[in-house]
N, C-alpha and C positions, 0 to 999 in steps of 0.2 A: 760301676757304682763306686765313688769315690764319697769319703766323709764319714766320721764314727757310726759305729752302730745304732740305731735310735732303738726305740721302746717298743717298733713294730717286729720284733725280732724274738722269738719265743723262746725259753729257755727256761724248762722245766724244774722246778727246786725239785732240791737233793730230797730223798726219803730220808729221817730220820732213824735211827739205830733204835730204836726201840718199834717203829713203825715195820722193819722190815723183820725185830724178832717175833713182832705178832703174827706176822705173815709167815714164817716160818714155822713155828707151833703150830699155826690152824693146818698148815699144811701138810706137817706130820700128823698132825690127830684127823686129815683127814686119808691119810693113807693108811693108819690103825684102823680106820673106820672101814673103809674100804677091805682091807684082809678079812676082818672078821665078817663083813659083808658075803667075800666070796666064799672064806670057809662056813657062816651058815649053810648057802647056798651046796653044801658039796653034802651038809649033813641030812639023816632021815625025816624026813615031817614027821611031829607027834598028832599031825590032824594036818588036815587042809590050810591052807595058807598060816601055818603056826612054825615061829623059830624064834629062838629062846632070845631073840631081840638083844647080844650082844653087842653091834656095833650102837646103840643107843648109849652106852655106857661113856662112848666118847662126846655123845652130843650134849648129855650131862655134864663133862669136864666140860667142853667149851662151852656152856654155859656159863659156869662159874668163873673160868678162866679168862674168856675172851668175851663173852656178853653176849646179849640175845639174837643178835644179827649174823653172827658168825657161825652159833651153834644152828640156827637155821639155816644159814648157805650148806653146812657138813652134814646136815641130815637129806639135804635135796642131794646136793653133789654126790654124797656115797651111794647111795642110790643107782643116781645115775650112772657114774662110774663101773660103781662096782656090776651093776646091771648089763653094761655093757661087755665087759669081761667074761660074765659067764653066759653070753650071748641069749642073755632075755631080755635087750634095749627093744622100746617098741613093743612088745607081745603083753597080751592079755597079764601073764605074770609081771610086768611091767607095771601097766596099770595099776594094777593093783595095789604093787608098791611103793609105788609114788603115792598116790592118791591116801595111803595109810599114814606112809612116813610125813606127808605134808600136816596132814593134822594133828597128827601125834604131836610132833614137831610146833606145831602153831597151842594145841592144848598146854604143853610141854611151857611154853612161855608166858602162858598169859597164866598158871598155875603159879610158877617162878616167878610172879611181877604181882599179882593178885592177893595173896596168900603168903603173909609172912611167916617166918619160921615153918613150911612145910618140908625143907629137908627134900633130898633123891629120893629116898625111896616112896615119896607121896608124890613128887615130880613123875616123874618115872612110871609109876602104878597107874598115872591118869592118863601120861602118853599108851601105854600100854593098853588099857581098855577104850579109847581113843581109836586109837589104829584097830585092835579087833571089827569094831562096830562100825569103821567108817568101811575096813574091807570087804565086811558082810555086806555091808551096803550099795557097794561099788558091785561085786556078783550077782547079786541078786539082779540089780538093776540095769547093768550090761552085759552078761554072760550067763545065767543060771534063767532066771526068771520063775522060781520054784517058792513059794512064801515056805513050804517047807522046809529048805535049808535052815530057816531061823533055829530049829533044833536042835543047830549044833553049836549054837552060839554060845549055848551057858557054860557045857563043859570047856571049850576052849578059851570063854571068859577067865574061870576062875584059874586053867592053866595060864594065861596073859599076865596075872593078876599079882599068880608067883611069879613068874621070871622079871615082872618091870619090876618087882617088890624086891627080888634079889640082886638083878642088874643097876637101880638104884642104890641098895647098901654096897655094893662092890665100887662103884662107882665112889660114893662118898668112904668109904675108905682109901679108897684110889686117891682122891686130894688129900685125906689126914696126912696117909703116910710122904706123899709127895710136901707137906706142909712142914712135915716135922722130920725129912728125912736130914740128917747132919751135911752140910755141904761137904762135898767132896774133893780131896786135891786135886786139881790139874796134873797132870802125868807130863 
């Protein structure tokens, strides 16, 4: 092959420096997400599929921080990740938590996008009764098959109700203090 290079020649542009610090944030706040994922996983249930939905906290930062597409890929992804970790990728527990985090997650945005001025902890409170109800739903409907179960649904509602209610204000003070923290020297 003799003669300059022509235009059939592919040659990917450079990511920008801001492109690749967004990509690095999502990807530490998806590995916050991830820990807190496995250390629920490690803690005691206060009921049946109930945990105090601490890695949400991060899906609310990248929310705010990175936009509705990101905080969506980090609520599937930790999930899946972290799911696989503690080796309940695939298993009914799995299920489960997908099918909860997806809607929460999808509740979570169109709350955020819909509803101006609602703040995290109304974010957050809707994904939380969101995921309750879709996982009841998801049991009932493939594993339990008991219309009974529904019984347990209010006490663990109003337990959901606090934690997305707390997990959202911890969250939203999570970006204050990150908003107003004084920059720091370089070392």
């Amino acid at each position: 092959m003799t003669g300059p290079l022509n235009s059939s020649v592919f040659i990917p542009e450079r990511p920008t420096l801001l492109s690749i610090e967004r990509k690095a944030v999502w990807v530490g706040m998806l590995l916050l997400a991830i820990g807190l994922h496995v250390f629920e996983g490690a803690l005691p249930g206060l009921g049946p599929w109930f945990k105090p939905g601490l890695a949400n906290i991060m899906t609310l930062l990248a929310l705010e921080i990175l936009g509705p597409g990101a905080a969506f890929s980090l609520a599937i992804g930790r999930v899946v990740i972290g799911s696989f970790l503690i080796g309940t990728l695939l298993t009914p527990t799995f299920i489960i938590s997908i099918s909860g985090s997806f809607f929460a997650a999808l509740v979570m945005l169109v709350f955020w996008r819909v509803v101006p001025g609602i703040g995290f902890a109304g974010i957050s409170l809707m994904g939380a009764i969101a995921h309750m109800v879709v996982q009841f739903i998801v049991v009932e409907s493939l594993f339990i098959h008991q219309a009974a179960l529904y019984y347990l649904l209010p006490p663990l509602l109003v337990l959901s109700c606090i934690t997305g209610w707390l997990n959202g204000s911890l969250a939203a003070y999570m970006l204050w203090r990150m908003k107003h923290q004084p920059a720091s020297d370089p070392v």
